[in-house]
MARZA-256845 format. One record per atom (N, C-alpha, C): y, z, x. Coordinates in Angstrom, 1 decimal, decimal comma. Layout:
REM residues N
+--------+--------+--------+
|     yy |     zz |     xx |
+--------+--------+--------+
|      Y |      Z |      X |
...
+--------+--------+--------+
REM end
This chain:
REM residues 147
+--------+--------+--------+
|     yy |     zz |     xx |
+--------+--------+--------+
|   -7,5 |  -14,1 |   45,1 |
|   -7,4 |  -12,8 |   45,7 |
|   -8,7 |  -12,4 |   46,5 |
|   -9,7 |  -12,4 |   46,1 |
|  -11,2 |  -12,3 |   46,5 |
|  -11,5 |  -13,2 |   47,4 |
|  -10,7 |  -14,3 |   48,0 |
|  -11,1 |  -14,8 |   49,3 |
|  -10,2 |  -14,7 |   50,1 |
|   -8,7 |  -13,9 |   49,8 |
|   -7,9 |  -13,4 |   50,8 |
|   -8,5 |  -12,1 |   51,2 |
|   -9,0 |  -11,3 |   50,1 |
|   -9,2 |   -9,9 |   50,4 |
|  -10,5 |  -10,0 |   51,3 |
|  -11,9 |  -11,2 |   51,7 |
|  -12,9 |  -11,4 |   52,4 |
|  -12,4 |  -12,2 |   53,7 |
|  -10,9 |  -13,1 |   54,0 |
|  -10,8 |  -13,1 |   55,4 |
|  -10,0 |  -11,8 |   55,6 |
|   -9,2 |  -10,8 |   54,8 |
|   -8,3 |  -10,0 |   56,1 |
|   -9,9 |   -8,9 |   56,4 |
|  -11,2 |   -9,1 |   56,0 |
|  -12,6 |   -8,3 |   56,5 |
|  -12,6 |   -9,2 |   57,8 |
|  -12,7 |  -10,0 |   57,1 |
|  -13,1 |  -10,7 |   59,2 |
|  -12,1 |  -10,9 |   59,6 |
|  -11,3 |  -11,6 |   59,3 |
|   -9,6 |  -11,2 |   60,8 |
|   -9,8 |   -9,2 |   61,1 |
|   -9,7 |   -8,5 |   60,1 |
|   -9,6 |   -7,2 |   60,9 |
|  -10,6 |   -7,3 |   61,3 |
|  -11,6 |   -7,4 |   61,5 |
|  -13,1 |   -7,2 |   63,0 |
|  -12,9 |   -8,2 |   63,8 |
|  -12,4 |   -9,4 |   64,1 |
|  -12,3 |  -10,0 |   65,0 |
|  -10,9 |   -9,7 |   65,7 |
|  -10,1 |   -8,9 |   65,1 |
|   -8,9 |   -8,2 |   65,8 |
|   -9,5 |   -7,1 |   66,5 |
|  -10,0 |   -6,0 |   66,4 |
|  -10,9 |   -5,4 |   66,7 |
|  -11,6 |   -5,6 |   67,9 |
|  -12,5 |   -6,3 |   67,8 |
|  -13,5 |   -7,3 |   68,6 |
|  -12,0 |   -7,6 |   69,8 |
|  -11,2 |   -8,6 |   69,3 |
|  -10,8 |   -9,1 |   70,3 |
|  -10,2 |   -8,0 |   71,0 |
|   -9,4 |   -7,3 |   70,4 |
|   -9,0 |   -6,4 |   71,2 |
|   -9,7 |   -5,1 |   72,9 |
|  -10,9 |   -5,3 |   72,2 |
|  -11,6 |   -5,0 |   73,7 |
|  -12,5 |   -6,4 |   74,1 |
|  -12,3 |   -7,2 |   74,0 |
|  -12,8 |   -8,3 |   74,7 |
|  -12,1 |   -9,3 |   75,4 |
|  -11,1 |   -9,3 |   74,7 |
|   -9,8 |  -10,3 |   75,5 |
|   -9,9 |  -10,3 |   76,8 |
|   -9,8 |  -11,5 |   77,5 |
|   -9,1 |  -11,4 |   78,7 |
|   -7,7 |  -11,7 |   79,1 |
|   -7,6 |  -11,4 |   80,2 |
|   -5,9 |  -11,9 |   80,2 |
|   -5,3 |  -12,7 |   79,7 |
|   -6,3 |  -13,6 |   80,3 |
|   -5,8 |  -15,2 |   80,1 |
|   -5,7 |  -15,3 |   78,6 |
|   -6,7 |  -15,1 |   77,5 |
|   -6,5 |  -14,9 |   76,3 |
|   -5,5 |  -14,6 |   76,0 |
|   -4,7 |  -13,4 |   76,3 |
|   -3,6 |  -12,5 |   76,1 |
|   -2,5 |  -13,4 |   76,4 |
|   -2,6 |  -14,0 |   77,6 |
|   -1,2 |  -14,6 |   77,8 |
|   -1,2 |  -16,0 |   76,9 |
|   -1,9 |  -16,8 |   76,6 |
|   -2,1 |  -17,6 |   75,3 |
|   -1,8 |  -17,4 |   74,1 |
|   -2,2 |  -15,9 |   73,8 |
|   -1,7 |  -15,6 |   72,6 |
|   -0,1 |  -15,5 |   73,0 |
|    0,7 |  -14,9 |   73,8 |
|    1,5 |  -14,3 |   74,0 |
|    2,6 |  -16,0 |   73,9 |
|    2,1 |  -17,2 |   74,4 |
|    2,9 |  -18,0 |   74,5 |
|    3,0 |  -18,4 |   72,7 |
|    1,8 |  -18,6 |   72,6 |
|    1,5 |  -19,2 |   70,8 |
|    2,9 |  -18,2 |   70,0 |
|    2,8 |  -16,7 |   70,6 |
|    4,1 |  -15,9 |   69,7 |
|    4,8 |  -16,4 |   69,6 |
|    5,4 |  -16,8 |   71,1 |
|    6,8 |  -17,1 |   71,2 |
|    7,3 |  -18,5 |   70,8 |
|    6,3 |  -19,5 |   70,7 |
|    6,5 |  -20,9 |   70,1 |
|    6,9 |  -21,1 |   68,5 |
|    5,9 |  -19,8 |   68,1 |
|    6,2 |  -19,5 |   66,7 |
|    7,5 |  -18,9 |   66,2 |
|    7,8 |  -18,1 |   67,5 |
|    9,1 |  -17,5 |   66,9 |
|   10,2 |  -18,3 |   67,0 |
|   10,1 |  -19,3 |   68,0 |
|   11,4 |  -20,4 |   67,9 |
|   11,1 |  -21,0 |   66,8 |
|   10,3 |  -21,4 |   66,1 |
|   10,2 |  -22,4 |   65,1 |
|   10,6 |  -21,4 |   63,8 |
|   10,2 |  -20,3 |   63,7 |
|   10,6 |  -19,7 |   62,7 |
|   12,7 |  -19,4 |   62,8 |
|   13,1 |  -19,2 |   63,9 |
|   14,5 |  -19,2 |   64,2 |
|   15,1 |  -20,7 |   63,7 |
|   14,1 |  -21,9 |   64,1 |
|   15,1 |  -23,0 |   64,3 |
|   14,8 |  -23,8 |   62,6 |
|   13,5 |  -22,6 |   61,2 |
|   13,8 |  -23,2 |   60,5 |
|   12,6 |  -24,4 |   60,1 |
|   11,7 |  -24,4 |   61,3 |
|   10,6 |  -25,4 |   61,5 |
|    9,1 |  -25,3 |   60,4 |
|    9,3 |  -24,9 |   59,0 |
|    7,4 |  -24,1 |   58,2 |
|    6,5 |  -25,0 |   59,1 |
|    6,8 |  -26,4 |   59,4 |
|    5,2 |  -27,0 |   59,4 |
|    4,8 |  -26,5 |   60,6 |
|    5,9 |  -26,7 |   61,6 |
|    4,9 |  -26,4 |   62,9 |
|    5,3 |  -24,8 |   63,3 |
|    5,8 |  -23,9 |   62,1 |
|    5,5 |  -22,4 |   62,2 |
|    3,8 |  -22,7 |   61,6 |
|    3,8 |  -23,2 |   60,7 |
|    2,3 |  -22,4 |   60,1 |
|    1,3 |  -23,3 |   61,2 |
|    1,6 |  -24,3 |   61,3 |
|    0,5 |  -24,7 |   62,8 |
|    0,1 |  -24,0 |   63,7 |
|    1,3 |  -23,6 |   64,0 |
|    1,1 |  -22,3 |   65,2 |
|    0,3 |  -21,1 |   64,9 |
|    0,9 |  -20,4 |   63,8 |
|    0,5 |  -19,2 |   63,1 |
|   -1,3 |  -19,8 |   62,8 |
|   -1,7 |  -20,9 |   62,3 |
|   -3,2 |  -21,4 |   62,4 |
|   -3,9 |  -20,6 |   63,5 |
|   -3,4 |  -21,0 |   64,5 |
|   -3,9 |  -21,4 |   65,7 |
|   -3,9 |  -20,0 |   66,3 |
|   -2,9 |  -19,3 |   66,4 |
|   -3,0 |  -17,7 |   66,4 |
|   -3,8 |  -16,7 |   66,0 |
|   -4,2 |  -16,9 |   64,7 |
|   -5,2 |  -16,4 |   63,5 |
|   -7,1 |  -16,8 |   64,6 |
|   -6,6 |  -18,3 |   64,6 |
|   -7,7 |  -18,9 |   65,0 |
|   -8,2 |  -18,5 |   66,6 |
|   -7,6 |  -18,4 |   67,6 |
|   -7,2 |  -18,0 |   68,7 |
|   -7,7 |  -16,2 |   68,5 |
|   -7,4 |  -15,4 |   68,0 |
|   -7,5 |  -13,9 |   67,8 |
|   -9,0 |  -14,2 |   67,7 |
|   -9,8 |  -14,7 |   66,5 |
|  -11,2 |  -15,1 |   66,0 |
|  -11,7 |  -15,3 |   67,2 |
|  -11,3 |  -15,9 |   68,2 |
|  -12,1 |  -16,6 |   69,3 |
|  -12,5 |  -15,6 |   70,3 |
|  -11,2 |  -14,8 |   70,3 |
|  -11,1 |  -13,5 |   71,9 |
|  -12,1 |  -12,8 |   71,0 |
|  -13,0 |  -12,9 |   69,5 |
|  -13,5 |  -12,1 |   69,2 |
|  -15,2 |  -11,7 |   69,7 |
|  -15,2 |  -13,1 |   70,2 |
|  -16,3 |  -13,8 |   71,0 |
|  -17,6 |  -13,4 |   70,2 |
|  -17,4 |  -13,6 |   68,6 |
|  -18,9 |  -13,1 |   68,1 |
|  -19,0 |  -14,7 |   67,3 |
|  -20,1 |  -15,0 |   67,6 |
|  -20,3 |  -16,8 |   66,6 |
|  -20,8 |  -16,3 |   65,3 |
|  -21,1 |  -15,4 |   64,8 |
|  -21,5 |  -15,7 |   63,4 |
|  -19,9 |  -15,1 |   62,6 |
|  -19,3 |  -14,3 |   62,6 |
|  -17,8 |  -13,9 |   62,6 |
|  -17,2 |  -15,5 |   62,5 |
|  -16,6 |  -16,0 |   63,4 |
|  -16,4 |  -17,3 |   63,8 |
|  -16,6 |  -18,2 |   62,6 |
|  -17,4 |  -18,6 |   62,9 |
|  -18,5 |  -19,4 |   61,7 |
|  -18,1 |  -19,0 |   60,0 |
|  -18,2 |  -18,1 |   59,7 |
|  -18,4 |  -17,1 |   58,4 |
|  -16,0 |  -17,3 |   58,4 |
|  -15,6 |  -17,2 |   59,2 |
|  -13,8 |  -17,7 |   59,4 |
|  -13,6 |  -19,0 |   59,0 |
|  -14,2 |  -19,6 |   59,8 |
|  -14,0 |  -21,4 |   59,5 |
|  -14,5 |  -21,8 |   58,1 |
|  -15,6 |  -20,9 |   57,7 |
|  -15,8 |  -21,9 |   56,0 |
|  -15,1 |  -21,3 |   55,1 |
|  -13,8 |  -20,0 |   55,3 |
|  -13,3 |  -19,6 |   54,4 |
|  -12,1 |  -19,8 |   55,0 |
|  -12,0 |  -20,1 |   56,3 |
|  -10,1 |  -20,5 |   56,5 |
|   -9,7 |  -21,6 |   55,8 |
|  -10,8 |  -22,9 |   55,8 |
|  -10,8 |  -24,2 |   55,4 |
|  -10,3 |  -23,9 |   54,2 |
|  -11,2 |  -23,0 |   52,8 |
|  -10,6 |  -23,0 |   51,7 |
|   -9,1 |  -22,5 |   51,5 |
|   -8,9 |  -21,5 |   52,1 |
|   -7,4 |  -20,8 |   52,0 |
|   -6,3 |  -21,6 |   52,7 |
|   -6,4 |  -22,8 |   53,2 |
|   -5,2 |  -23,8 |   54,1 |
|   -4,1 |  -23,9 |   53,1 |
|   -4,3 |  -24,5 |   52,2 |
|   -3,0 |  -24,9 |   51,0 |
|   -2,6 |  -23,2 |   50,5 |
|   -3,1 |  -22,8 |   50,4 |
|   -2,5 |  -21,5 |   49,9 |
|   -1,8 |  -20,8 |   50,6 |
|   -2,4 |  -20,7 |   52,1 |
|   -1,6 |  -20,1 |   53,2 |
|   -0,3 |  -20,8 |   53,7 |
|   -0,5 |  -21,7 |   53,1 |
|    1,2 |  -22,9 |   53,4 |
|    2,4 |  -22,3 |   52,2 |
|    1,6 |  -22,2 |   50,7 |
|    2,2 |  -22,1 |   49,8 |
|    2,8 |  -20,7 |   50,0 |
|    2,3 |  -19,6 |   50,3 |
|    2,4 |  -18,3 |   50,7 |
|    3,7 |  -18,1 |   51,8 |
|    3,0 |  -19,0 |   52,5 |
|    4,3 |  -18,7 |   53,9 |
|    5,9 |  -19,3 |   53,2 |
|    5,6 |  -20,3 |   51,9 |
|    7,1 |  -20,8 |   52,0 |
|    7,7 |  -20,2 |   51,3 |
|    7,4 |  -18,9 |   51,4 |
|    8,4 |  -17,6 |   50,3 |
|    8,6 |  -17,1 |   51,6 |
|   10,1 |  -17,4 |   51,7 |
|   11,1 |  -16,6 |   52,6 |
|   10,9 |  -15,2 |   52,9 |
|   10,3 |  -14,3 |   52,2 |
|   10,2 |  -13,0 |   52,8 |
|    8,6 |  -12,9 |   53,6 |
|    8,0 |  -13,6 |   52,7 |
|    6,6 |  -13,5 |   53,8 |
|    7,0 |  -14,0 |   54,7 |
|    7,6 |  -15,2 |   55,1 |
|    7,6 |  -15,9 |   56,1 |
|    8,0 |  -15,6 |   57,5 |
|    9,2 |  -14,2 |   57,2 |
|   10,1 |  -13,6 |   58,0 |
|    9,3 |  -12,2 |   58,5 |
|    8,2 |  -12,0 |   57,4 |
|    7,3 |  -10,5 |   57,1 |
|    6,4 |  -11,2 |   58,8 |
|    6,0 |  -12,3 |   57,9 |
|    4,9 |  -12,7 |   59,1 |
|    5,4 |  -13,0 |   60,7 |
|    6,3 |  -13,4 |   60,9 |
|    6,6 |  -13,2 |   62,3 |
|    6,7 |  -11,5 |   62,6 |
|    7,2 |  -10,8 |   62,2 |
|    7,0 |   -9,4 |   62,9 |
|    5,5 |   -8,8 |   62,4 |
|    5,1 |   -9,0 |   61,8 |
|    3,3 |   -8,7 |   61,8 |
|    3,0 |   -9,3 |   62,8 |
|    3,1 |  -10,8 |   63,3 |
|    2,0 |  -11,1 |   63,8 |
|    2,5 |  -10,5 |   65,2 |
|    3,9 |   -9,9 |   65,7 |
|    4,4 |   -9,6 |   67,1 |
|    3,5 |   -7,7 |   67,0 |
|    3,5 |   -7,3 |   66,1 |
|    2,7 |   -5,8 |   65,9 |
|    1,4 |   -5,8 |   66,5 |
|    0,6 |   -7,4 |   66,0 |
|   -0,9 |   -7,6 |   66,1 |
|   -0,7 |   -8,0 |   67,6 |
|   -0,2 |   -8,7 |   68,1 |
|    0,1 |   -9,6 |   69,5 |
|   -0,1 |   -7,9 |   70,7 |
|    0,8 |   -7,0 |   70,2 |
|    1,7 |   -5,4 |   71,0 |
|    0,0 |   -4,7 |   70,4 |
|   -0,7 |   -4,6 |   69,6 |
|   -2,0 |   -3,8 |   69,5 |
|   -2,7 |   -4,4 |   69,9 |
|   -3,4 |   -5,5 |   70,5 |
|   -4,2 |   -6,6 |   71,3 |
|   -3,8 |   -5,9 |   73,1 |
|   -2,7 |   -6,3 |   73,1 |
|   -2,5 |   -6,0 |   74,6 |
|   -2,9 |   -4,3 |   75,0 |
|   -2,1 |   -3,7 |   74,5 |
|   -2,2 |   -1,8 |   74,1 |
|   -4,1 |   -1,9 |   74,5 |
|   -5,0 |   -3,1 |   73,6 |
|   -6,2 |   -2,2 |   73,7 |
|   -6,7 |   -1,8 |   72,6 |
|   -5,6 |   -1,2 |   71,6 |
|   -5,9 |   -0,7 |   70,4 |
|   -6,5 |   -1,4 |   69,4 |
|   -7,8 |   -1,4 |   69,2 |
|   -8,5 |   -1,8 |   68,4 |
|   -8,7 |   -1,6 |   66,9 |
|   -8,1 |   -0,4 |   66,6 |
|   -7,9 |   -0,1 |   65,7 |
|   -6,5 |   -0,2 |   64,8 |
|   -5,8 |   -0,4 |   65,3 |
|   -4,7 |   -0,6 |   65,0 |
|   -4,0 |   -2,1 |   64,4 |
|   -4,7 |   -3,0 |   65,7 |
|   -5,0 |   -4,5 |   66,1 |
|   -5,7 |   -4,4 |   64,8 |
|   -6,8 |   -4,0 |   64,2 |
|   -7,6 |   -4,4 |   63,1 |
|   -6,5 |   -4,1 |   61,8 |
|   -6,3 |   -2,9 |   61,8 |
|   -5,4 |   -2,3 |   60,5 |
|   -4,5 |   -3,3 |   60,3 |
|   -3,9 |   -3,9 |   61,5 |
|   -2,5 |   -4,2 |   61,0 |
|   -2,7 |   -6,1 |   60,6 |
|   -4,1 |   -6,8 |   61,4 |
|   -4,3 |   -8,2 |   61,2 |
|   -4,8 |   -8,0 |   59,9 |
|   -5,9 |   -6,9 |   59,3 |
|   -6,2 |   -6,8 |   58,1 |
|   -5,3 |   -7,0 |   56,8 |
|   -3,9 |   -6,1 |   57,4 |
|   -3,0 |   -5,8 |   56,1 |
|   -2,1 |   -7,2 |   56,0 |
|   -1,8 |   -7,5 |   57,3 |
|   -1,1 |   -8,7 |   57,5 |
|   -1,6 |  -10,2 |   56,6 |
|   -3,3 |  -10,3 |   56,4 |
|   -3,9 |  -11,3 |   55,9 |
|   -3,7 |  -10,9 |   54,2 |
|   -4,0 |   -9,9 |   53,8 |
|   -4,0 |   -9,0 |   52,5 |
|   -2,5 |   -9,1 |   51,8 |
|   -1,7 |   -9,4 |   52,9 |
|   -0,2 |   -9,8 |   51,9 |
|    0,1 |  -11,1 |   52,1 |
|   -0,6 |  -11,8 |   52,5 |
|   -0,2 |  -13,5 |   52,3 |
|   -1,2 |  -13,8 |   51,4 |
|   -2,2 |  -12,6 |   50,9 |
|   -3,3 |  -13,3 |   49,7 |
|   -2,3 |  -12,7 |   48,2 |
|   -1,2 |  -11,2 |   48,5 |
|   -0,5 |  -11,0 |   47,6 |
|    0,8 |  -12,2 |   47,5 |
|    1,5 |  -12,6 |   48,7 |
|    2,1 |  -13,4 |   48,3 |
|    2,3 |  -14,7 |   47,7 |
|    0,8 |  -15,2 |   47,8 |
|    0,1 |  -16,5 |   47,3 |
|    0,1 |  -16,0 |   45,8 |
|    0,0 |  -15,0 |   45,4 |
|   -0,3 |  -14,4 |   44,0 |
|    1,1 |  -14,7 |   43,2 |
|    1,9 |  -14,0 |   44,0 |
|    3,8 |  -14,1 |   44,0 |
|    4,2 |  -15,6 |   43,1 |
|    3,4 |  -16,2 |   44,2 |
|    4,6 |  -17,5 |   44,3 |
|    3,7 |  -18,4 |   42,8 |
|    2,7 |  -18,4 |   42,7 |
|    1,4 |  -19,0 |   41,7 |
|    2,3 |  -18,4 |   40,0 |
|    2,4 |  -16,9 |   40,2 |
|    3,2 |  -16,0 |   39,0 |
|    4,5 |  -16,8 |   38,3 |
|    5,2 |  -17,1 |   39,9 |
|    6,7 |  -17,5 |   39,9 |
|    6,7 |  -19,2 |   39,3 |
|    5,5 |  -19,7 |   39,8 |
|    5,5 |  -21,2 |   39,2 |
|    5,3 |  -21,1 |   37,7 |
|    4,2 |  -20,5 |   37,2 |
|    3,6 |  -20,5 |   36,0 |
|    4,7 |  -20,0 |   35,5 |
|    5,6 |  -19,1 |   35,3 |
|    6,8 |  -18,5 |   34,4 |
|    7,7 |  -19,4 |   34,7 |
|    7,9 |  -20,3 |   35,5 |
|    8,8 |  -21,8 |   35,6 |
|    8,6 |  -22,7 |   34,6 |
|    7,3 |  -23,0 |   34,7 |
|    6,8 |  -24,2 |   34,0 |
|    6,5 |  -23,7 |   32,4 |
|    6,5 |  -22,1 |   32,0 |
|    6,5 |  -21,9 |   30,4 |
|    8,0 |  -21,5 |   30,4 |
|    9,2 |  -21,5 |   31,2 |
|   10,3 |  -21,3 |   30,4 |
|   11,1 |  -23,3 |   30,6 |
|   10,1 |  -24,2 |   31,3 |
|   10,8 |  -25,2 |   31,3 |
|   10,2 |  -25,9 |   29,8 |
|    8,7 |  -25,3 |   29,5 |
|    8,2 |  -26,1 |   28,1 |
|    8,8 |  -25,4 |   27,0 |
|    9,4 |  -24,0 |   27,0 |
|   10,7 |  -23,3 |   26,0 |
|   11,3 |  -24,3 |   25,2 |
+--------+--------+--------+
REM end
């Protein structure tokens, strides 16, 4: 929980950040990466939904154009990879996360910095609750399979 609750700090400032720094071109990049995601999430695809969804996250960090931000992302995105997989394959995050990330995508463009921040913040904060979810749901598996 304590290293989900320390990336959705830096995803919301680099949402932020990006949000008045982006350039178009940025924008329309993100804008294709949505739409790739959302076909894969329609046709059913996790691996190359969460590839995408990577790269989105990672991509937002970038338009944030601050290197120590950046830097301080990559040595804590690295630890959270298996978890962020495990998290996404609970069907309600998974479905949660395509309309969060189209909210964060609509407050990027808008400008809204603050919003863009609030909503990438809350958006990171429930795939660190859903990782919690699914961890709960195994462990009460595995003590009613040793019953």
């Amino acid at each position: 929980s304590e290293l989900f609750e320390a990336l959705a700090g830096i995803e919301r400032l680099a949402a932020e950040l990006a949000a008045e720094r982006a350039t178009e071109r940025d924008l329309a990049r993100l804008r294709t990466l949505q739409t790739r995601m959302e076909g894969h999430h329609r046709n059913g695809k996790l691996d190359e939904y969460f590839a995408i969804n990577g790269e989105i996250h990672d991509t937002i960090v970038r338009m944030a154009r601050n290197t120590p931000l950046r830097e301080a992302h990559v040595t804590l995105i690295s630890r959270a990879e298996r978890a962020r997989y495990l998290a996404l394959g609970a069907d309600r995050c998974w479905s949660n996360s395509v309309d969060e990330h189209a909210g964060v995508l609509a407050a990027l463009e808008a400008r809204d910095s603050e919003t863009a921040g609030r909503l990438l913040g809350a958006h990171v904060r429930r795939t660190g609750t859903a990782l919690l979810e699914v961890i709960a749901a195994s462990q009460a598996k595995q003590t009613a399979a040793q019953s």
